[in-house]
ROPA-366021 format. One line per field, with one value per residue (C-alpha): residue number from 1; residue in one letter; x, y, z. Coordinates in nm, 2 decimals, decimal comma. Example, Ala and Ser with C-alpha at 12.3 -4.5 7.8 and 13.67 -1.06 7.14 Angstrom:
palum <- (1 2)
keti <- (A S)
X <- (1,23 1,37)
Y <- (-0,45 -0,11)
Z <- (0,78 0,71)
//
This chain:
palum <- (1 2 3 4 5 6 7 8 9 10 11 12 13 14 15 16 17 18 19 20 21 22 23 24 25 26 27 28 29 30 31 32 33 34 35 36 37 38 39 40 41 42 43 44 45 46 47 48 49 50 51 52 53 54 55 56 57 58 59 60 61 62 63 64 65 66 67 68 69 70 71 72 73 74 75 76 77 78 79 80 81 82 83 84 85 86 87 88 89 90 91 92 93 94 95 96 97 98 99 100 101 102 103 104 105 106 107 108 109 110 111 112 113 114 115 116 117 118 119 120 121 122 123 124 125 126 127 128 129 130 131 132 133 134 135 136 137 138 139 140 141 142 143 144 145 146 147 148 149 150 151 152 153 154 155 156 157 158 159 160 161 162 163 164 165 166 167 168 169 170 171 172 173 174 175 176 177 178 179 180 181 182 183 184 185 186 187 188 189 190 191 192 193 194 195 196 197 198 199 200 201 202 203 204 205 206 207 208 209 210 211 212 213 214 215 216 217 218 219 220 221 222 223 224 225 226 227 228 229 230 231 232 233 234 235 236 237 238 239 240 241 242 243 244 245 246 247 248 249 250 251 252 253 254 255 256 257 258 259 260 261 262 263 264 265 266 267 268 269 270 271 272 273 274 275 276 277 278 279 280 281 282 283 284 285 286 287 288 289 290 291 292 293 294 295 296 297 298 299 300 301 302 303 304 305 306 307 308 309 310 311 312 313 314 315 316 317 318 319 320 321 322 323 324 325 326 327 328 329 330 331 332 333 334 335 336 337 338 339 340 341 342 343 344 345 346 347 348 349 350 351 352 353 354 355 356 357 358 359 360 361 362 363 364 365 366 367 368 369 370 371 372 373 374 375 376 377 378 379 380 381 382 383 384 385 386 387 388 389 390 391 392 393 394 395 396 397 398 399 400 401 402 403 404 405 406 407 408 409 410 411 412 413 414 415 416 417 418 419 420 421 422 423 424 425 426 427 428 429 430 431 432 433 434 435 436 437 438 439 440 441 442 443 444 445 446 447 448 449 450 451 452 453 454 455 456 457 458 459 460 461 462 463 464 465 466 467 468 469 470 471 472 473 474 475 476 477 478 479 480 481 482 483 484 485 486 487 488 489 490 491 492 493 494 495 496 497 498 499 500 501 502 503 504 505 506 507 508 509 510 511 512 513 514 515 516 517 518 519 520 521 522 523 524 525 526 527 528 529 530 531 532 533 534 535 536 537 538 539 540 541 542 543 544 545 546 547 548 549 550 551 552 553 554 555 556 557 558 559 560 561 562 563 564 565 566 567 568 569 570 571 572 573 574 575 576 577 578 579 580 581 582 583 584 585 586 587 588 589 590 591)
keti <- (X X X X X X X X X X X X X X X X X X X X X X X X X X X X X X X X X X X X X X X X X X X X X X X X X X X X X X X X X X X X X X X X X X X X X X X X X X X X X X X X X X X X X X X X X X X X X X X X X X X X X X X X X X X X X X X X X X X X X X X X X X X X X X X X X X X X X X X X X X X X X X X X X X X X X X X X X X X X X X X X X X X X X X X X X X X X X X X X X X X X X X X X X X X X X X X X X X X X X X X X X X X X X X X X X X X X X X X X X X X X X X X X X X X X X X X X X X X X X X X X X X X X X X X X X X X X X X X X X X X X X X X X X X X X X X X X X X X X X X X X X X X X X X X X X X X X X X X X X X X X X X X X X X X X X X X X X X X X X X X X X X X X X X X X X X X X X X X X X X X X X X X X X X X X X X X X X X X X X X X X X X X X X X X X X X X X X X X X X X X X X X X X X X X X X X X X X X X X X X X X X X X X X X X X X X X X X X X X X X X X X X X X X X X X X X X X X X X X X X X X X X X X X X X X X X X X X X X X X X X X X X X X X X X X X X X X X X X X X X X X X X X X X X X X X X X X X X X X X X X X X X X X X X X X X X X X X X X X X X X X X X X X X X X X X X X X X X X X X X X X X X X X X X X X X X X X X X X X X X X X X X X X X X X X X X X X X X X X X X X X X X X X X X X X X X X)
X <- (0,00 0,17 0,01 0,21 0,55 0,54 0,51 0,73 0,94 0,85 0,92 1,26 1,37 1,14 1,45 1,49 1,19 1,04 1,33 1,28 0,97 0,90 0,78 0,93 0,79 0,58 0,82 1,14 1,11 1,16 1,37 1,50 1,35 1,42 1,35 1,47 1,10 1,09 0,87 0,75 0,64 0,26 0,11 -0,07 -0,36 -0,63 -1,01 -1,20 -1,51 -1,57 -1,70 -2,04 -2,05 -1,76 -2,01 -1,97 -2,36 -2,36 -2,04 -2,21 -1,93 -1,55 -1,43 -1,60 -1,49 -1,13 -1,12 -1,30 -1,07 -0,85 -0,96 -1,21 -1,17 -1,41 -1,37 -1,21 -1,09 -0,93 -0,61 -0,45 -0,21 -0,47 -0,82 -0,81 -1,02 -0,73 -0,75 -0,85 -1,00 -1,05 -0,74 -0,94 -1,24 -1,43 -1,77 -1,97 -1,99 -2,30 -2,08 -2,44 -2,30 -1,96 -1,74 -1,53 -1,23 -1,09 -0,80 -0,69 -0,59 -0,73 -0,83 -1,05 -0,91 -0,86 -1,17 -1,36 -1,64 -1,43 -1,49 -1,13 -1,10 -0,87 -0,96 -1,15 -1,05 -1,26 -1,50 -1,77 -2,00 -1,93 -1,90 -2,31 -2,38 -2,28 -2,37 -2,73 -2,69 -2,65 -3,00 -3,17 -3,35 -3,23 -3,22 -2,81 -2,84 -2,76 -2,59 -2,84 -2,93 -2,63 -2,47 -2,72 -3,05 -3,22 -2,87 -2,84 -3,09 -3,35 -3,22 -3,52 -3,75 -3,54 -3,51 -3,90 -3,96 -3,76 -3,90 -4,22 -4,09 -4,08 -3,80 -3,65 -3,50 -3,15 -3,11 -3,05 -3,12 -2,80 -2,56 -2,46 -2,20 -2,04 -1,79 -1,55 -1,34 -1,61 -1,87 -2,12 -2,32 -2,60 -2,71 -3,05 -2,94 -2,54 -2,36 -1,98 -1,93 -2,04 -1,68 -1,61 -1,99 -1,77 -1,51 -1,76 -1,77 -2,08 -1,98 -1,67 -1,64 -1,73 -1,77 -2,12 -2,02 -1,92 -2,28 -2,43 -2,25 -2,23 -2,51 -2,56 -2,19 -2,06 -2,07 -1,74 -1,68 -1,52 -1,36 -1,26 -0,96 -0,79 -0,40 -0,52 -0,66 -0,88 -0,67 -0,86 -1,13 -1,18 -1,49 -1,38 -1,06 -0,83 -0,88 -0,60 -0,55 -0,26 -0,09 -0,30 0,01 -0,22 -0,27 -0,28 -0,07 0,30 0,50 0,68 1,02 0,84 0,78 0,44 0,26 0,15 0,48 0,36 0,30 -0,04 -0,22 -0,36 -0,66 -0,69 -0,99 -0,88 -1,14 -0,96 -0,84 -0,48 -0,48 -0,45 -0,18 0,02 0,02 0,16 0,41 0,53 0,59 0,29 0,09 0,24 -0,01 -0,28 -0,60 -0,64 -0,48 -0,62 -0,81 -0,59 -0,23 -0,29 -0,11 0,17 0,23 0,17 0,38 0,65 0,66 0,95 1,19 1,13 1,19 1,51 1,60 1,51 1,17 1,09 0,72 0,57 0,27 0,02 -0,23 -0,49 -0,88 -1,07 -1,39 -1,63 -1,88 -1,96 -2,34 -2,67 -2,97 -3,32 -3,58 -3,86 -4,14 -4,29 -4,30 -4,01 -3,87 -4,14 -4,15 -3,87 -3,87 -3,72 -3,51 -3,37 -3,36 -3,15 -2,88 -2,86 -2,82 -2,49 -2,16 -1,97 -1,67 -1,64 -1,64 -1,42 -1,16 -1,20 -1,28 -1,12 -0,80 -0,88 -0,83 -1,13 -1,32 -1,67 -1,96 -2,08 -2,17 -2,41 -2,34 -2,07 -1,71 -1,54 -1,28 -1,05 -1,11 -1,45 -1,38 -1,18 -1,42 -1,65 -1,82 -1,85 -1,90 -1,87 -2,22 -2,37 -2,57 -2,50 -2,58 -2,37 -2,49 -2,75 -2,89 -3,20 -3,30 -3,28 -3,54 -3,77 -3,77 -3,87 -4,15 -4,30 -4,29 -4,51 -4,26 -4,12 -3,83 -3,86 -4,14 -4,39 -4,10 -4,02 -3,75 -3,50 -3,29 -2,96 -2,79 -2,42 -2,18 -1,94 -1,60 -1,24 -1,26 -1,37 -1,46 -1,85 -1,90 -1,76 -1,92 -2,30 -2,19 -2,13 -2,45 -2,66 -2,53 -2,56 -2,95 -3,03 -2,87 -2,99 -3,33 -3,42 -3,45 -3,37 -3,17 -3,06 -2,75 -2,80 -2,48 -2,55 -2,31 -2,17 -2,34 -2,66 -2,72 -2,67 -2,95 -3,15 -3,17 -3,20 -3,51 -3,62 -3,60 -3,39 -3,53 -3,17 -2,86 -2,46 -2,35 -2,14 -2,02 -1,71 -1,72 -1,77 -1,61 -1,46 -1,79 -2,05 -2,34 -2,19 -2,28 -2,64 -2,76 -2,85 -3,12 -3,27 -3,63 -3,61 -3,38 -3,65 -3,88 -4,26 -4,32 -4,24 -4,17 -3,86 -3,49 -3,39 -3,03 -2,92 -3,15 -3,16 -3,31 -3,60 -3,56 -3,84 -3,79 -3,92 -3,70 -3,41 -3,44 -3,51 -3,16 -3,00 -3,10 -3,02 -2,62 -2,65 -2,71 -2,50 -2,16 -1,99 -1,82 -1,86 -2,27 -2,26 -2,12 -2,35 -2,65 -2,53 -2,45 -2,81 -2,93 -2,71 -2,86 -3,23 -3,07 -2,95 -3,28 -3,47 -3,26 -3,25 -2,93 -2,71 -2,40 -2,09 -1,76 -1,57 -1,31 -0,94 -0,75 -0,42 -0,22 0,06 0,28 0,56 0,89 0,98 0,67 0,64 0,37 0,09 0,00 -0,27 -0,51 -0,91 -1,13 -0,89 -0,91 -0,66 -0,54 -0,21 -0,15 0,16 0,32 0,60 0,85 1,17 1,38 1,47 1,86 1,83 1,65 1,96 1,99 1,66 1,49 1,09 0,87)
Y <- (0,00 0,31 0,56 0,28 0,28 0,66 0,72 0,46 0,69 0,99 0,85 0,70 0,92 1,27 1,54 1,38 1,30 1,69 1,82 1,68 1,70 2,08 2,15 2,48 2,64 2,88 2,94 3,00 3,40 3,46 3,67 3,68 3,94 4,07 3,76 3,50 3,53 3,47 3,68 3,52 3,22 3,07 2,87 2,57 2,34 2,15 2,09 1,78 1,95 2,31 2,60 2,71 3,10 3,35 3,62 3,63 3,59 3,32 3,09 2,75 2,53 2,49 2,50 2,87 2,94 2,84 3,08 3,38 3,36 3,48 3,80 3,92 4,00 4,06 4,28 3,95 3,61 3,30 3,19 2,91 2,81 2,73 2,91 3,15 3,50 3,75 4,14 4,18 4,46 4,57 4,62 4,62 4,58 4,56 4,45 4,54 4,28 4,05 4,05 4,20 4,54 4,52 4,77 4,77 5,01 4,99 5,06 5,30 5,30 4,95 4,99 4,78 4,61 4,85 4,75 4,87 4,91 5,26 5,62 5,58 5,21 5,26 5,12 5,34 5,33 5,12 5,30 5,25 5,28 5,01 4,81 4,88 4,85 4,50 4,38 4,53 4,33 4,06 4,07 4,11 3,90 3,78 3,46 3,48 3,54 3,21 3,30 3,56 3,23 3,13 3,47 3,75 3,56 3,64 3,77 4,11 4,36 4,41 4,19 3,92 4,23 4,37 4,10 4,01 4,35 4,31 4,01 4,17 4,42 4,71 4,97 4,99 5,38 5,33 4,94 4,73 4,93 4,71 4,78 5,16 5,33 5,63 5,75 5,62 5,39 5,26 5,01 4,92 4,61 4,57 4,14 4,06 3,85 3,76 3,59 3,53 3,33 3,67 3,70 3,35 3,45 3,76 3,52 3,36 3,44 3,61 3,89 3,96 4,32 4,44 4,78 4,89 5,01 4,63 4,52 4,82 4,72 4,36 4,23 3,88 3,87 3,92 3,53 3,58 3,94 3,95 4,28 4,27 4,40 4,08 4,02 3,87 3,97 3,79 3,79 3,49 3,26 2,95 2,80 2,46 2,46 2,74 3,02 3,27 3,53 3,76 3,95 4,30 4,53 4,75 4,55 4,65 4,41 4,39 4,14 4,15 4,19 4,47 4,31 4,39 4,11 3,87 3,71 3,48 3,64 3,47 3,14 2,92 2,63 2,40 2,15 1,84 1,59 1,23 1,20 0,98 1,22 1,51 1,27 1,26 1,62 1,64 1,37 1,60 1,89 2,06 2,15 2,27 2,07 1,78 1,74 1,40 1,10 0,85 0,58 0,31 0,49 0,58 0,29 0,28 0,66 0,69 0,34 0,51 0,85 0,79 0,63 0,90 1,15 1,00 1,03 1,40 1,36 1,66 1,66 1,63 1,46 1,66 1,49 1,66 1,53 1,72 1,93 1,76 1,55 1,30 1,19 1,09 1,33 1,21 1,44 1,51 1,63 1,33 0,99 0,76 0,93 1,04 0,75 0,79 0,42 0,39 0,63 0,50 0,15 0,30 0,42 0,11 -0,12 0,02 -0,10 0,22 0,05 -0,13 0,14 0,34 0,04 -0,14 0,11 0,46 0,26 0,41 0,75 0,91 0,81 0,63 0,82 0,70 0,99 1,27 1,59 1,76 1,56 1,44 1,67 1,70 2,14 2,08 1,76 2,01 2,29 2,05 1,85 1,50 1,28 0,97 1,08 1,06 0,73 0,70 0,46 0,09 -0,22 -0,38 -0,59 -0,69 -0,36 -0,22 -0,48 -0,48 -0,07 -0,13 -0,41 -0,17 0,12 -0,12 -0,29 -0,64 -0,72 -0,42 -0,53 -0,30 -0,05 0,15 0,13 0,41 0,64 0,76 1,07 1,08 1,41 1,28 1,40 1,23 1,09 0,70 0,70 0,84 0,55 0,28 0,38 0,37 0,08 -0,04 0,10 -0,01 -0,39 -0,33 -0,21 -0,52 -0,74 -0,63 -0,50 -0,59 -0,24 -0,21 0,13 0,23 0,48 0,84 1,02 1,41 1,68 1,85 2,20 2,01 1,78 2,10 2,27 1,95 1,89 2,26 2,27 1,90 1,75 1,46 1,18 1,02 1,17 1,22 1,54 1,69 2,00 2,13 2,39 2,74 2,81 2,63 2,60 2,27 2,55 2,56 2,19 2,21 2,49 2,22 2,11 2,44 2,44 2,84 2,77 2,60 2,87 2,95 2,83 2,48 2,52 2,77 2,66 2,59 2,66 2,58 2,29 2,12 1,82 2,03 1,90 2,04 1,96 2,18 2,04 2,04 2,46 2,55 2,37 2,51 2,86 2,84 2,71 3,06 3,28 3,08 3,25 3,02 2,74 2,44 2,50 2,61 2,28 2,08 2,24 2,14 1,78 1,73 1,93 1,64 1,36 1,43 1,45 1,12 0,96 1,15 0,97 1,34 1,20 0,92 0,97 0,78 0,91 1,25 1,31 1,38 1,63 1,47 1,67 1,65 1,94 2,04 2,08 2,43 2,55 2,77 2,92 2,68 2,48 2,24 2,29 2,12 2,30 2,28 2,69 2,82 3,17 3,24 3,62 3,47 3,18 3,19 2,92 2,87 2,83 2,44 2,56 2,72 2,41 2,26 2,43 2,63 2,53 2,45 2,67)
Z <- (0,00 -0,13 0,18 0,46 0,25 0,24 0,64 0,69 0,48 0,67 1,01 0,90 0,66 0,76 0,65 0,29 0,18 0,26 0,12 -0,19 -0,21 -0,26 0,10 0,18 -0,17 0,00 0,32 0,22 0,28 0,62 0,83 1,14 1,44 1,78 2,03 1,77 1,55 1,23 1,00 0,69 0,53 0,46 0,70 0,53 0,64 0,48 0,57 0,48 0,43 0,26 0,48 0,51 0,62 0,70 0,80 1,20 1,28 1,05 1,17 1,28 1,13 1,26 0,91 0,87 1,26 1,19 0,91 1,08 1,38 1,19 1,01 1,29 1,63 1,95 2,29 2,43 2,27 2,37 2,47 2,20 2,44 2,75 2,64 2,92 2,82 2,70 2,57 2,20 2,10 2,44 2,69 2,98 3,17 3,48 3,63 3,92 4,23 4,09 3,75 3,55 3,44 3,19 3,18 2,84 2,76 2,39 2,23 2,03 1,68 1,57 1,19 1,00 0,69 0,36 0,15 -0,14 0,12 0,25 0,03 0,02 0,00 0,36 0,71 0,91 1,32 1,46 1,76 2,07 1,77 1,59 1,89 1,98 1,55 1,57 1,91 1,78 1,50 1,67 1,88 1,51 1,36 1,02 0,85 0,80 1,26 1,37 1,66 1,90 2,08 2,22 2,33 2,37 2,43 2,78 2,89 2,77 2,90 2,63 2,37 2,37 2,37 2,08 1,88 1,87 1,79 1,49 1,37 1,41 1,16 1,43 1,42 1,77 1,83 2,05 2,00 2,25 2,59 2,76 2,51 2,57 2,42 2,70 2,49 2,15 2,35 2,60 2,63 2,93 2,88 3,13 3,15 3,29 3,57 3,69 3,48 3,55 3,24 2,98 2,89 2,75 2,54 2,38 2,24 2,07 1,66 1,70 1,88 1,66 1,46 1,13 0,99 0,90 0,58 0,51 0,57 0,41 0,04 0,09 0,24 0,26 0,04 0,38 0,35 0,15 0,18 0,53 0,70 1,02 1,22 1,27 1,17 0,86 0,58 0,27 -0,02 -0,23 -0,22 -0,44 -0,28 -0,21 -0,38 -0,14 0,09 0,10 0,41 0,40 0,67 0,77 0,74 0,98 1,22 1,63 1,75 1,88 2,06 2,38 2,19 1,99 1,71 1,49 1,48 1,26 1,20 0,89 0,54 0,52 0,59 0,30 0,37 0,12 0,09 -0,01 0,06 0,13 0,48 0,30 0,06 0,29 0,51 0,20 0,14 0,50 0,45 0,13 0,32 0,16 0,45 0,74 1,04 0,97 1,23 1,35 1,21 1,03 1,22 1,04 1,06 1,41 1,59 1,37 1,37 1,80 1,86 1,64 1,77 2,08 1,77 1,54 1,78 1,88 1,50 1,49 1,30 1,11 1,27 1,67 1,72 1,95 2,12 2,41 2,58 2,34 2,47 2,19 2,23 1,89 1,92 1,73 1,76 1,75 1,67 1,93 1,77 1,52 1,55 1,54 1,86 2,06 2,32 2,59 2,56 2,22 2,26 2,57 2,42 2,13 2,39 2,62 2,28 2,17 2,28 2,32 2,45 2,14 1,92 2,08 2,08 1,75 1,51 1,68 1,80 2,14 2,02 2,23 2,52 2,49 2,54 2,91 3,08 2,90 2,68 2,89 2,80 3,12 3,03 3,35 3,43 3,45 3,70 3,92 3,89 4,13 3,83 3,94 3,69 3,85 3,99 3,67 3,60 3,17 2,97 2,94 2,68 2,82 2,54 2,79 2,95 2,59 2,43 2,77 2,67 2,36 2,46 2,70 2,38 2,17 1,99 2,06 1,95 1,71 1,55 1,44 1,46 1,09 0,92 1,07 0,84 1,01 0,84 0,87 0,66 0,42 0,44 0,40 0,77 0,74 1,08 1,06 0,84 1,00 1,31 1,14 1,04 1,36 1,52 1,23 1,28 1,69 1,64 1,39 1,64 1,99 1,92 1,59 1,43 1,04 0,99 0,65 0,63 0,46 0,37 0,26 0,28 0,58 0,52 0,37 0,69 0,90 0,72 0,74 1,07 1,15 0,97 1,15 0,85 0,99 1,29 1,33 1,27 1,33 1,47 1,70 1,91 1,98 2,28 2,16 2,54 2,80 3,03 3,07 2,95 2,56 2,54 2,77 2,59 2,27 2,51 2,64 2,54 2,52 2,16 2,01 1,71 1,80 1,47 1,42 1,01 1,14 1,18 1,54 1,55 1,85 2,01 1,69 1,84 2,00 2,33 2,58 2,97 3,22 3,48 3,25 3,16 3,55 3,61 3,37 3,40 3,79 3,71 3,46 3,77 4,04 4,08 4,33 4,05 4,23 4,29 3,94 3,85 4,08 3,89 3,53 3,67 3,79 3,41 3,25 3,43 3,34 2,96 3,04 3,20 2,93 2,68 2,46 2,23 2,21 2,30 2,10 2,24 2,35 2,12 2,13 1,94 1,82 1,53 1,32 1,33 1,11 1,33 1,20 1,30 1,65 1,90 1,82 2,11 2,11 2,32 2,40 2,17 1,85 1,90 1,62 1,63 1,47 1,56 1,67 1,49 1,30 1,08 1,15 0,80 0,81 0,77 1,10 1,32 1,43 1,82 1,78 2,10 2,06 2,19)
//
């Protein structure tokens, strides 16, 4: 098999075969600055699936939100290196003692990119104004809004009341009464309740920054039209061939060595489809980091990883407990799911453990608790998971489930359609597979396997389209509440023909929403994480989704390749990365 003799190659024989192989192509410009940085070079990675929307309020997908992160900006973002809330666009801030009025101080001089969108085609300096514009924006309703529920929604003061009036078709003078602007470099946000957690909400995409002019020319072009303030720039998109971001010579940003930041030239994304394909690319010295190895090199590439290093392999391996949860949704309103019988009968006839150690290679953990990962901050936060009761195969409590839902031995029972995305990674298909044969064997259901489009299935089971499908969710945050809010009744449209963007699965518990809203407004941590335990566990009894595993992030990494840390949510921001020229490796110590 060509792919096996190749990384056999690359693990042996890493430095020659790169070397010849073109790799440094778009690299070999770089230059040396104060602090040993280098500045220059194109960072190169590849996506599996194409993106779906680049415009902040639209950014549902990681493809789009690894983009975006780099050409916009909000008041706050995320540390790469541990995902702790760090300055953006504002330096500092400050909120009263029941954290439910925001102070925000901005900088000064941060210009939006140059853009045709500008009388003079320059970036204009970005202000308190545009700061209210967006975060108004953002509590409008709009078809391309997909993001008001999870940040704004019942937490800002006025924005449910705002957004209703807007979607009534009513003009609402001053916009959002919490969102006030007290002069061109501050901001005070007033919340409806206290909410400790509103900073990690401001990382999120949707609140990031845009200029009104670029919404005013573009419209719903903002899709591919992007300007932000970010250290990168839109140079070219090729809709699922490349996107190209160069550096934003304008850009705030300066290092501790007092260097002006970005260090790289610009980034490039490619969209190859095939998982090998892409791993070839890598091995070629064509892309400059790969996101998870494949499921059937993973043994060979992790049990060789102490040799290679030994022989100075030109690439590291990281590998972290991912905050992502894989899982099926089942869609409440209708009939294949409507019995909590079935759907708990579903959960208890699936062999987690199995997957996770036959078909991942025991590259995640399987999926025995509920929504929230058993990631270990969350553990020490006061989250116990070992309190949990989740679900284990239990061939006989599953088919006495689905005797008491009418349906013996599954008979009686439709046929079931399971929707899964395509995409280069094998590993959503073998595990249908998997389920499929584990569902014929334990409880006699027939299941037939659908396979759409990423983009497409997200659309699908947005609009309910879908009773049984794959999906996923990668914190937006590190906090339990990014994965609970799926289930929050409060998510789901009025009218049951409109998208539900968030709680796709249209979940309703009363118990559920009065636990969840109580861990929102409880500032002491370890209550806080007492509350989302319990709002887990009637997810769990309820049997709202079936969990499959929590993921890992493991990525291969070029060795000349600095500052980029892997970290739980996959978060990429590379304000800061820079390439070392390969001539200059020998004695350059990793950072």
């Amino acid at each position: 098999m060509r792919i096996k003799h190749l990384l056999i190659a690359a693990i042996g024989f890493t430095a020659i075969v790169l070397s010849s192989c073109g790799g440094d192509k778009d690299n070999h410009q770089t230059t040396e600055a104060k602090g040993g940085v280098y500045y220059g070079g194109v960072f190169r990675m590849n996506e599996l699936e194409d993106f779906k929307n680049l415009y902040p309020l639209a950014v549902v997908d990681v493809i789009s939100q690894r983009i975006v992160n780099q050409v916009y900006e909000g008041l706050v973002k995320l540390s790469q290196a541990d995902l702790s809330i760090v300055p953006a666009i504002a330096y500092r801030w400050e909120s009263n003692p029941e954290a439910s009025v925001w102070t925000f101080h901005l900088r000064k001089g941060v210009k939006f990119h140059d853009d045709a969108c500008f009388a003079d085609g320059k970036g204009r300096e970005l202000t308190a104004t545009d700061i209210k514009y967006c975060f108004d924006k953002l509590c409008e309703s709009s078809p391309n809004n997909n993001t008001y529920d999870i940040t704004f929604k019942d937490r800002v003061q006025g924005a449910t009341e705002y957004f209703e009036a807007s979607k009534a078709g009513k003009r609402t003078e001053g916009g959002v009464p919490g969102i006030k602007v007290l002069n061109d470099s501050t901001v005070e946000i007033t919340l409806t309740n206290s909410f400790s957690g509103f900073l990690n909400i401001l990382a999120h995409p949707g609140c990031y920054l845009y200029p009104k002019e670029a919404l005013e020319k573009y419209g719903i072009d903002m899709r591919t039209k992007c300007v932000g303030t970010g250290p990168f720039q839109v140079k070219t998109i090729k809709e699922g061939e490349t996107v190209i971001l160069e550096k934003n010579p304008n850009y705030w940003g300066i290092d501790e060595f007092g260097n002006r930041l970005p260090y790289l030239d610009a980034i490039k994304f490619t969209f190859i489809k095939e998982k090998k394909a892409e791993m070839l690319e890598f091995q070629r010295g064509n892309l400059d980091m790969v996101y998870r190895i494949p499921i059937e090199m993973y043994k060979e590439i992790m049990g060789s990883y102490d040799n290679a290093k030994a022989r100075q392999n030109d690439f590291e391996i990281q590998n972290v407990p991912a905050l992502s949860t894989q899982f099926y949704g089942m869609l409440f309103p209708g009939g294949l799911f409507n019995k909590k019988e079935v759907r708990l009968a579903f959960n208890y006839a699936i062999d987690r453990n199995k997957i996770v150690d036959y078909i991942l290679q025991g590259e995640g953990q399987a999926g025995l608790y509920g929504a929230v990962p058993p990631v270990e901050a969350f553990k020490k936060s006061g989250f116990n998971f070992d309190g949990l009761k989740g679900y284990s195969l239990d061939v006989a409590k599953a088919k006495e489930l689905m005797k008491q839902a009418g349906y013996p031995d599954g008979k009686g029972f439709p046929k079931v359609t399971l929707t899964i995305n395509s995409g280069g990674n094998e590993r959503n298909s073998q595990i249908a597979e998997a389920i499929q044969t584990m569902l014929k064997d334990n409880l006699g259901v027939d299941v037939s396997i659908n396979v759409m489009p990423f983009a497409e299935e997200i659309d699908a089971y947005w609009s309910g389209k879908l009773d049984f499908f794959r999906t996923g969710w990668t914190a937006d945050y590190p906090d339990p509440e990014t994965f609970l809010t799926l289930f929050y009744s409060k998510h789901i449209p009025a009218d049951p023909n409109e998208k539900s963007f968030t709680n796709f699965c249209r979940f309703r518990n009363a118990t559920f929403d009065s636990l969840f809203v109580a861990a929102l407004r409880e500032q002491d941590i370890a209550k806080r994480m007492t509350l989302y335990q319990q709002a887990d566990q009637i997810l769990i009894d309820n049997g709202a989704f079936m969990p499959i595993f929590y993921d890992e992030t493991d990525r291969l990494v070029q060795k000349n390749v600095r500052n980029y840390p892997a970290n739980a949510m996959e978060y990429r921001d590379l304000t800061r990365v820079y390439i070392i020229p390969k001539d200059k490796l020998a004695g350059a110590e990793k950072k």
